[in-house]
ROFIBA-998129 format. One line per 10 residues: their letters; for each residue x, y, z of C-alpha. Coordinates in steps of 0.05 Angstrom, whole numbers. Example, Ala and Ser with C-alpha at 12.3 -4.5 7.8 and 13.67 -1.06 7.14 Angstrom:
# residues 2
as	246 -90 156 ~ 273 -21 143
# end
This chain:
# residues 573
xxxxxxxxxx	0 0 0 ~ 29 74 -21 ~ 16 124 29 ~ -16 189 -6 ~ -21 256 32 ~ -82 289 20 ~ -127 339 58 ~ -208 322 65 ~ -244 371 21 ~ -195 397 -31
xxxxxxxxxx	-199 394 -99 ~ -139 346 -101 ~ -179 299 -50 ~ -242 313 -93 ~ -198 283 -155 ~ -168 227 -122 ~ -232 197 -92 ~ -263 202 -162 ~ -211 160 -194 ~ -207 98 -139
xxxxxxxxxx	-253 60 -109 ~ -264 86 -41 ~ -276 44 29 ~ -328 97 49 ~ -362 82 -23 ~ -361 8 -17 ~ -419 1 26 ~ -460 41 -17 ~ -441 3 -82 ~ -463 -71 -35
xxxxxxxxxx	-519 -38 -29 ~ -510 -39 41 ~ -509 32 63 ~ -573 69 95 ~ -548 136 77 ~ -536 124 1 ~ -561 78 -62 ~ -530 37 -110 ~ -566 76 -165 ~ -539 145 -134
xxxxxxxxxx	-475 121 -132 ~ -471 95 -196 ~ -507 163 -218 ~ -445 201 -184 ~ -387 162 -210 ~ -415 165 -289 ~ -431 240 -283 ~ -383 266 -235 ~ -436 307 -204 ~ -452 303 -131
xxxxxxxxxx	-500 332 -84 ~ -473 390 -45 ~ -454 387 32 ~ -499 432 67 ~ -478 457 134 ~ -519 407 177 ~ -487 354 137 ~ -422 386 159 ~ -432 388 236 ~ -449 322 235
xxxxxxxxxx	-390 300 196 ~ -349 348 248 ~ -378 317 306 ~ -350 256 281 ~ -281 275 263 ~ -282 302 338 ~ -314 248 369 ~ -248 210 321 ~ -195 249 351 ~ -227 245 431
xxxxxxxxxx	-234 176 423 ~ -161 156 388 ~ -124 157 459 ~ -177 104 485 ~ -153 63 415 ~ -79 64 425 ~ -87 47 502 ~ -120 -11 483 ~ -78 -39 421 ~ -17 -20 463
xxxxxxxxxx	11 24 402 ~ 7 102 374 ~ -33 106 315 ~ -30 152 251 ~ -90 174 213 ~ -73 168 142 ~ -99 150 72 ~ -73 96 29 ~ -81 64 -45 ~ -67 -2 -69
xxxxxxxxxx	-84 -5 -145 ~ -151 24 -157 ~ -178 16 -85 ~ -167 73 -33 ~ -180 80 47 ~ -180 131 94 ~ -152 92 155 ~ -174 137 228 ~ -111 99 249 ~ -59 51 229
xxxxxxxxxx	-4 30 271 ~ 72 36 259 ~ 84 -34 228 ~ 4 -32 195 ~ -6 -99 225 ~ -65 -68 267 ~ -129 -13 252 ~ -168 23 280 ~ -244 54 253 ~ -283 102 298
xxxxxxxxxx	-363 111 289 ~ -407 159 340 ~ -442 105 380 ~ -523 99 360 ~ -574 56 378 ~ -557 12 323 ~ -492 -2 342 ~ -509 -10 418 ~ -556 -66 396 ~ -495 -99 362
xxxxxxxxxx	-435 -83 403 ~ -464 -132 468 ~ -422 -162 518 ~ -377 -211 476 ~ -385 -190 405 ~ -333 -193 351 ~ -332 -160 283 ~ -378 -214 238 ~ -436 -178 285 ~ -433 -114 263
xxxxxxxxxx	-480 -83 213 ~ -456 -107 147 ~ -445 -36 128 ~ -395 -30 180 ~ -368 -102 155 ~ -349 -82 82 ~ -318 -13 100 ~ -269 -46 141 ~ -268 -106 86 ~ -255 -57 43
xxxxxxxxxx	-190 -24 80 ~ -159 -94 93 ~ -160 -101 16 ~ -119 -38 7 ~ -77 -57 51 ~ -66 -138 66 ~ -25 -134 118 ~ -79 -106 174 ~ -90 -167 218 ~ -141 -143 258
xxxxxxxxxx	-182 -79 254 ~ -212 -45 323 ~ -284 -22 319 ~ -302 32 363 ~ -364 69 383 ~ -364 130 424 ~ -403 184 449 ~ -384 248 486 ~ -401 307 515 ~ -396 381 497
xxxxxxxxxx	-332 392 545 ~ -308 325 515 ~ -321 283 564 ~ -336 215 551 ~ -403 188 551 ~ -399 123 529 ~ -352 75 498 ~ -357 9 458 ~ -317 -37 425 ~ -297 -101 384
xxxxxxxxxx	-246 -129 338 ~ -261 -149 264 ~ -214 -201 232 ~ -204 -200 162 ~ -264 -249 113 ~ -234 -264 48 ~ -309 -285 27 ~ -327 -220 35 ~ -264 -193 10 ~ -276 -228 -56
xxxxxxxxxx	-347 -213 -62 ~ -327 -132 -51 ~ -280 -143 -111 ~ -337 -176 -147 ~ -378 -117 -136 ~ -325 -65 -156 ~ -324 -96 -222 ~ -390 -100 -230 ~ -397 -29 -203 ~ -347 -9 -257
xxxxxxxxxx	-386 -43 -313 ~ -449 -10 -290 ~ -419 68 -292 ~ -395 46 -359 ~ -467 37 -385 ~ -512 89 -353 ~ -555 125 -389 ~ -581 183 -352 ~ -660 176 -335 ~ -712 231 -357
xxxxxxxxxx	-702 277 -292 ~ -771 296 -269 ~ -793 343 -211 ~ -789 330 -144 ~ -857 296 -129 ~ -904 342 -96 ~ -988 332 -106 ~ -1004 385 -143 ~ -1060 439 -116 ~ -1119 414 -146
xxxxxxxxxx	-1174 467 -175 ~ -1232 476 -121 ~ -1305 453 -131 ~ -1348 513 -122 ~ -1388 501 -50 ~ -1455 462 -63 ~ -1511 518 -50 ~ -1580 499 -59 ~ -1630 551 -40 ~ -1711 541 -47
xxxxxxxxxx	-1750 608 -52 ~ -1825 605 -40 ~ -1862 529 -54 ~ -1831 507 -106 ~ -1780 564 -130 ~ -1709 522 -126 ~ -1642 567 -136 ~ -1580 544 -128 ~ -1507 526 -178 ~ -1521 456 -184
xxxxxxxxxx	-1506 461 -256 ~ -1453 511 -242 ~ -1421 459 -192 ~ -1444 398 -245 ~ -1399 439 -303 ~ -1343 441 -256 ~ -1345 367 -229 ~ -1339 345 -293 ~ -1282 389 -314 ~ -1256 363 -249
xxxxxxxxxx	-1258 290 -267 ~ -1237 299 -341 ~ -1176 331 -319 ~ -1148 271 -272 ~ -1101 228 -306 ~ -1128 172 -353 ~ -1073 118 -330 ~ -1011 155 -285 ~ -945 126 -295 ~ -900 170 -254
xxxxxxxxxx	-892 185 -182 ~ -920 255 -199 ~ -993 228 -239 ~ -992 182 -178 ~ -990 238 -123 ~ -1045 277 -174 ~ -1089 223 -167 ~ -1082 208 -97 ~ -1106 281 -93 ~ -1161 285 -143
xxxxxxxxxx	-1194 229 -103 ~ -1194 263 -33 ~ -1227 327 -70 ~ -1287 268 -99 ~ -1297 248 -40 ~ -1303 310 -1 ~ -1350 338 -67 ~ -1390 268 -46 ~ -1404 295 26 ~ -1415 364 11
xxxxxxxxxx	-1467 333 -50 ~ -1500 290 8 ~ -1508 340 64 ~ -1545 395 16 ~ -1581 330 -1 ~ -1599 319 71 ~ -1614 399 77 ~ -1661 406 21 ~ -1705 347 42 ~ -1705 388 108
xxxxxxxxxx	-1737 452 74 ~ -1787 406 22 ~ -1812 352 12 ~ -1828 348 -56 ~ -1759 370 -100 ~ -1740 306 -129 ~ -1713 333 -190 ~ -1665 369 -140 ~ -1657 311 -110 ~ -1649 277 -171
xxxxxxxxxx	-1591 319 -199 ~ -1555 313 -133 ~ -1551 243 -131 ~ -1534 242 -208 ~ -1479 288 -187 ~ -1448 255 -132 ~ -1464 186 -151 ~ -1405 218 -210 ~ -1361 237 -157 ~ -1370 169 -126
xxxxxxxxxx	-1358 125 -183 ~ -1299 167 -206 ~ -1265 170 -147 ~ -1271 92 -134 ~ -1248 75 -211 ~ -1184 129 -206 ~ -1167 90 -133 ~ -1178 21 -162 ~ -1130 45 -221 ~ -1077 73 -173
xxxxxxxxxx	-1072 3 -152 ~ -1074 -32 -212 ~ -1023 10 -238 ~ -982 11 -173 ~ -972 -64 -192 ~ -967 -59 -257 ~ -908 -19 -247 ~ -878 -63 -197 ~ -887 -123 -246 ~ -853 -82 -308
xxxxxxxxxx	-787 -62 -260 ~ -786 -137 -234 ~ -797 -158 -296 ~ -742 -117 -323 ~ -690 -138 -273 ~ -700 -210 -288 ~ -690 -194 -364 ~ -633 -156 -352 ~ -605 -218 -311 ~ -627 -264 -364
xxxxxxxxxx	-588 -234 -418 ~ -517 -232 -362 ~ -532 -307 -364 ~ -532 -306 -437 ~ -473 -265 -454 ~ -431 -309 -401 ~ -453 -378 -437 ~ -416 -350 -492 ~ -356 -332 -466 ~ -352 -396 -438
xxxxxxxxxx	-370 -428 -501 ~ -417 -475 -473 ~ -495 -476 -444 ~ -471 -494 -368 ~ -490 -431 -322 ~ -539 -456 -282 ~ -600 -400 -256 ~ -570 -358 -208 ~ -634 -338 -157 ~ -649 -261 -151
xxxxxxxxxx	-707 -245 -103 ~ -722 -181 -133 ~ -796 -184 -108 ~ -767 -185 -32 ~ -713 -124 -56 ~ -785 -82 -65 ~ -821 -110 -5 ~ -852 -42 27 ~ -828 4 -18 ~ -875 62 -51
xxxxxxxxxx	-835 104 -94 ~ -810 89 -166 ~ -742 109 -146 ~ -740 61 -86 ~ -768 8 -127 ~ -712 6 -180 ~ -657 20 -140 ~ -666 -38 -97 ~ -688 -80 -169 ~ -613 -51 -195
xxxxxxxxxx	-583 -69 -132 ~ -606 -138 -131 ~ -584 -150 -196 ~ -514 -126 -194 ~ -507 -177 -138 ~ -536 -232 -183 ~ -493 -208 -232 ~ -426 -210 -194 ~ -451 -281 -155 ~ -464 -298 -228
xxxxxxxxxx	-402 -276 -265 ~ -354 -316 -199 ~ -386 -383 -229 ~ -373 -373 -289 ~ -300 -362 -275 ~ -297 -423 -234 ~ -320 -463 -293 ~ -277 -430 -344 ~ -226 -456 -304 ~ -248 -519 -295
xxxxxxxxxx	-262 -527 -371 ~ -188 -511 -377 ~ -171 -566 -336 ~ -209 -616 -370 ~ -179 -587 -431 ~ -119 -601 -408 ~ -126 -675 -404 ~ -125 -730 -459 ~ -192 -722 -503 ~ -199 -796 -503
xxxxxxxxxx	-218 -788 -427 ~ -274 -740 -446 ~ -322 -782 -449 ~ -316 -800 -384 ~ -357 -738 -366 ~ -420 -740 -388 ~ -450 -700 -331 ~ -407 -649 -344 ~ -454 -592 -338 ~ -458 -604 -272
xxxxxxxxxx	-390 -623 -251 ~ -365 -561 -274 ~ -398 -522 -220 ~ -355 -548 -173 ~ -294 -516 -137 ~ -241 -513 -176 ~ -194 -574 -129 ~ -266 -617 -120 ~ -265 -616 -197 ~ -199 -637 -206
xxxxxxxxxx	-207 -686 -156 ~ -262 -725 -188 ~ -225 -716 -259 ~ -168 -748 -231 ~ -199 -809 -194 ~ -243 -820 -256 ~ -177 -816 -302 ~ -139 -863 -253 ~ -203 -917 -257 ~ -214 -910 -327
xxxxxxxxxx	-132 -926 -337 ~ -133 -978 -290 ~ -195 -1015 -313 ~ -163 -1012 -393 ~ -92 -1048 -373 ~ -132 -1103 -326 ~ -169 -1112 -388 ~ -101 -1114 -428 ~ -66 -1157 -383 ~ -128 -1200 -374
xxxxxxxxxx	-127 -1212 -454 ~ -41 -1219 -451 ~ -62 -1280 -398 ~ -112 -1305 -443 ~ -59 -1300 -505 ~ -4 -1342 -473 ~ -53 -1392 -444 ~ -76 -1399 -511 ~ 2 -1408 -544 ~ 10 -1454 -492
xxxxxxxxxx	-54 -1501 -502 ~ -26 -1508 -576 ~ 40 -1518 -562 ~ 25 -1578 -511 ~ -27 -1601 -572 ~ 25 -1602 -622 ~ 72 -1633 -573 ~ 20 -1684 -556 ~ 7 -1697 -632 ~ 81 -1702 -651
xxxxxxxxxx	94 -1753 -601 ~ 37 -1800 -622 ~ 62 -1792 -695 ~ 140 -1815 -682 ~ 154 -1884 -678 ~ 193 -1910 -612 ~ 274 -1907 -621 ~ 308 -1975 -606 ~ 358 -1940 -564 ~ 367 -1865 -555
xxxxxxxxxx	433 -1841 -560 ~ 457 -1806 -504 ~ 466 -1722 -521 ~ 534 -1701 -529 ~ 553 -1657 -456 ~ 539 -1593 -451 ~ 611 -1560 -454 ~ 640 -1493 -444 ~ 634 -1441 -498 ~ 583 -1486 -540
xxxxxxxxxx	511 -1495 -536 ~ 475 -1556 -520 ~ 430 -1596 -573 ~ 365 -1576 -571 ~ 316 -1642 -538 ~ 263 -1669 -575 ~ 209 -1637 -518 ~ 224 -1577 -476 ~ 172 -1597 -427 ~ 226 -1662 -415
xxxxxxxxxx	261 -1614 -385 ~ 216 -1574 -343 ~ 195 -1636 -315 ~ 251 -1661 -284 ~ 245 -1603 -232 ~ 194 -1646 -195 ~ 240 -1704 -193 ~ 282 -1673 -145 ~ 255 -1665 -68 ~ 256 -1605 -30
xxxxxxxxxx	336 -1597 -12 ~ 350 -1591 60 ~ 391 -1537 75 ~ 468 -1540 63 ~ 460 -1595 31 ~ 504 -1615 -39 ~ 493 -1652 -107 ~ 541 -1685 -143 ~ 555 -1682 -209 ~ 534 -1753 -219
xxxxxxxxxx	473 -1742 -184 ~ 456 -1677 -230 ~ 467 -1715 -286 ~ 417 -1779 -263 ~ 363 -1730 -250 ~ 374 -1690 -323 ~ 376 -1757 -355 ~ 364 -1759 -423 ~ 400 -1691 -422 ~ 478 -1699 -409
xxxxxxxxxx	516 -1643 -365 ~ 585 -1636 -350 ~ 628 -1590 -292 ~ 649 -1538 -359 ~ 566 -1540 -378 ~ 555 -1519 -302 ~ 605 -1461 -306 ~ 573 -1445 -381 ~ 497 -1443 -353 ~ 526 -1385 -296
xxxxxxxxxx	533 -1439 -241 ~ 602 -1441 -201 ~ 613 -1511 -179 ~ 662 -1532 -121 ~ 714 -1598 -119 ~ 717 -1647 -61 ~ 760 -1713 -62 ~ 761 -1713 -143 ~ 685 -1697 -145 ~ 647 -1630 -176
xxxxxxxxxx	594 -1609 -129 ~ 541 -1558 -126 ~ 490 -1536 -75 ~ 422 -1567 -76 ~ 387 -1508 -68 ~ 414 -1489 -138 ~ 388 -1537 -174 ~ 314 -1503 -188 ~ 357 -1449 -216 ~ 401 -1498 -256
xxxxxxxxxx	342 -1532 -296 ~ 304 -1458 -307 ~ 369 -1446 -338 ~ 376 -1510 -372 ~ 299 -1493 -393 ~ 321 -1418 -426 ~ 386 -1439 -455 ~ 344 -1502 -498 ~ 289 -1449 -513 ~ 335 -1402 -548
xxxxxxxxxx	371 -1457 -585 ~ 303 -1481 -608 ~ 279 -1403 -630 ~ 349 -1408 -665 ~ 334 -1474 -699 ~ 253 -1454 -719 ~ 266 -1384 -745 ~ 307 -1398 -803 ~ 260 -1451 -830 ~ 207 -1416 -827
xxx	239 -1354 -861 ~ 255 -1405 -919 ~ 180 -1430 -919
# end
């Protein structure tokens, strides 16, 4: 974090806030703040024009940089260090710190104690229990500078000699779920200032003064002599009731309605007490009485219809700005299945019919429509990040494992290390169920070579006729190979000829050679088949135990001379 030195109120502080995103801004752009909307804020930042400080707005905001300074000492007594009021910028993001200590391991933020905080700040609290507009200021500072550990929140009032009144505090400790949701917003803030479009301004909503029915004067002279301005008063109610509007549509026709109606209804009792004092002077005047009612049963039916369309168009209203947010948050979901390529964001919820819960005014009801949807845009816009990335990762990997996916669309909405994990395990299965397979069929290969070799062997033996006396093989000697055998598996029986040696135990030479009989072996074949034999009293002998290891040898030495022998005839054939 760079340390800038800048005095509240100048024009160079004026320029600076307006190009970095401020702490004291960031609960406003959450939508978090009480004293400022998202849409003002947004309406600030794209026209640079803001609403002038008056001069109660300026004692309170001195009565809080006093109740700062008073309450400072109490701060460094209890973190144990001095602290310096500063500002600081890190990138785009800015904070105005009330005090930061020497090695900026440690914060402190100062707010004049209210009845909101004293509801929080209770015996034991920490910093997730503040007000979460208190939350993402101090979120906010921790991302300008990452090094804060721990922020202290205090509250504080005190008295005109500067006294102290009362005192509250707690410590907050860094979220980085928050931190990256206030990034989030920022960007989505940012994209928002990029694309306003100013509204239509209109005039501050104020019901206008409505023209006044003339008084309701009925007057009977003599028997049957009736004066009066009943049609004088009929003219005028009607020019009354043409001039309310048709279908209002702005906060303004709204309030002029509202207004119209309250003047019906008091032309309705003024129509129904001269009704009441005309009966009381005759009893025979029913055409008076007859226009009368005709005349206020008009006031009566008009003022019902322009309330019943007040609130039929009341919900209209709300309907078209709900309406509109969830289009607008349609076609976010759109444009981000195209930059990922593929149809995989899922619906991303947006209550916007809780945002305008108890709200009346068209300005309330889209700001908190627009404030909603910039957080379903950022929650929206952080998964599809997380499965660009995972897309990437999947990318990554061998396409022949792709189809090992086929609920992708929802694996993808994973984190990024639960996706991985599952590619991985599903990789490593896949891999190891292809080389059992491939071993499996290797097994079933050999046993198959095997069957036909001990058929041909089986068939070749039936077919040649019995020798009268089988000449004994010439000895295996050093530096030449034996003569291949009629039948390896001779050989490979005579392994079970032998018992189990008992340990230490020694062959002979002699006794070697009865147990390979047919096959001949002499003390230079030993040496040539790897096998160091030993001389006792003129004889050659050689441990039992390496006789296994003597015919396995025997077995390899006869197989090559046979491969030897085969290959060359069957190149010829």
């Amino acid at each position: 974090m760079e340390i800038v030195n800048l005095t509240q109120g100048t024009p160079e502080w004026h320029v600076h806030r307006a190009a970095h995103f401020n702490a004291s801004d960031a609960p406003a752009m959450m939508g978090v703040s009480p004293y400022k909307t998202r849409d003002e804020l947004v309406r600030e930042r794209a026209t640079g024009l803001t609403d002038e400080v008056g001069a109660a707005k300026q004692r309170i905001f001195d009565a809080g940089h006093r109740s700062e300074a008073l309450a400072r000492p109490l701060a460094e007594k209890i973190i144990g260090e001095e602290l310096a009021p500063l500002v600081g910028v890190s990138g785009r993001y800015s904070s105005s710190y009330d005090g930061l200590t020497f090695m900026e391991l440690l914060a402190f933020e100062h707010k004049s104690l209210n009845d909101v905080l004293r509801a929080a700040m209770v015996e034991g609290c920490v910093g997730a229990d503040l007000p979460m507009v208190y939350q993402v200021q101090m979120e906010h500072q921790c991302l300008t500078n990452p090094t804060i550990e721990r922020v202290l929140f205090m509250a504080s009032k005190w008295a005109d000699d500067g006294t102290l009144v009362e005192e509250r505090h707690c410590w907050y400790t860094p979220n980085l779920e928050l931190r990256a949701r206030v990034v989030a917003g920022w960007e989505q803030f940012e994209a928002d200032v990029a694309a306003y479009v100013p509204p239509v301004q209109a005039e501050p909503v104020t019901a206008r003064v409505m023209e006044s029915l003339p008084a309701v004067v009925v007057q009977l002279s003599g028997q049957i002599a009736v004066t009066g301005n009943l049609d004088k008063f009929g003219e005028a109610l009607r020019r009354f009731v043409d001039l309310i509007p048709a279908k209002p549509t702005t906060d303004q026709e709204f309030a002029d309605t509202d207004a119209a109606c309250k003047a019906l209804k008091k032309a309705e009792d003024a129509l129904a007490a001269a009704d009441e004092t005309t009966l009381a002077q005759f009893s025979d005047l029913e055409q008076v009485r007859r226009t009368m009612r005709d005349l206020r049963e008009l006031a009566s039916t008009t003022r019902l219809a322009k309330e019943k369309l007040v609130e039929a168009r009341k919900k209209e209203i709300r309907l078209e700005i709900v309406t509109d947010g969830q289009t607008k948050l349609g076609d976010h979901l759109r444009e981000l299945n195209e930059r990922i390529g593929r149809p995989f964001m899922p619906q991303v919820p947006a209550d916007f019919a809780g945002a305008i819960k108890g709200l009346r005014t068209l300005d309330s009801l889209r700001n908190a429509v627009n404030t909603e949807l910039a957080r379903a845009k950022v929650a929206a816009t952080e998964i599809a990040t997380v499965i660009q990335a995972n897309l990437a990762h999947l990318a990554a990997t061998p396409a022949r494992h792709h189809a090992l996916f086929p609920d992708l669309a929802a694996l993808v909405q994973k984190a990024g290390d639960d996706f991985k994990a599952v590619v991985t395990a599903r990789v490593s299965q896949h891999e190891a169920t292809l080389k059992k397979q491939a071993d499996e069929e290797a097994e079933r290969s050999r046993e198959r070579i095997r069957q036909e070799e001990a058929d041909k062997l089986v068939s070749q033996q039936a077919a040649a006729p019995a020798p009268a006396s089988a000449p004994a093989p010439a000895p295996v000697a050093a530096g030449s190979a034996p003569r291949p055998v009629t039948s390896l598996g001779v050989v490979t029986s005579l392994l079970s000829a032998r018992p189990a040696p008992v340990e230490g135990e020694t062959m002979t030479l002699g006794q070697i050679k009865s147990l390979l009989t047919p096959v001949q072996i002499d003390a230079a074949g030993l040496e040539f088949l790897g096998f160091k034999p030993t001389k006792a009293r003129g004889a050659v002998l050689l441990p039992a135990g390496d006789y296994p290891l003597l015919v396995d040898a025997l077995v390899q030495h006869l197989q090559g001379v046979r491969n030897a022998t085969l290959e060359p005839a069957a190149a010829a054939a």
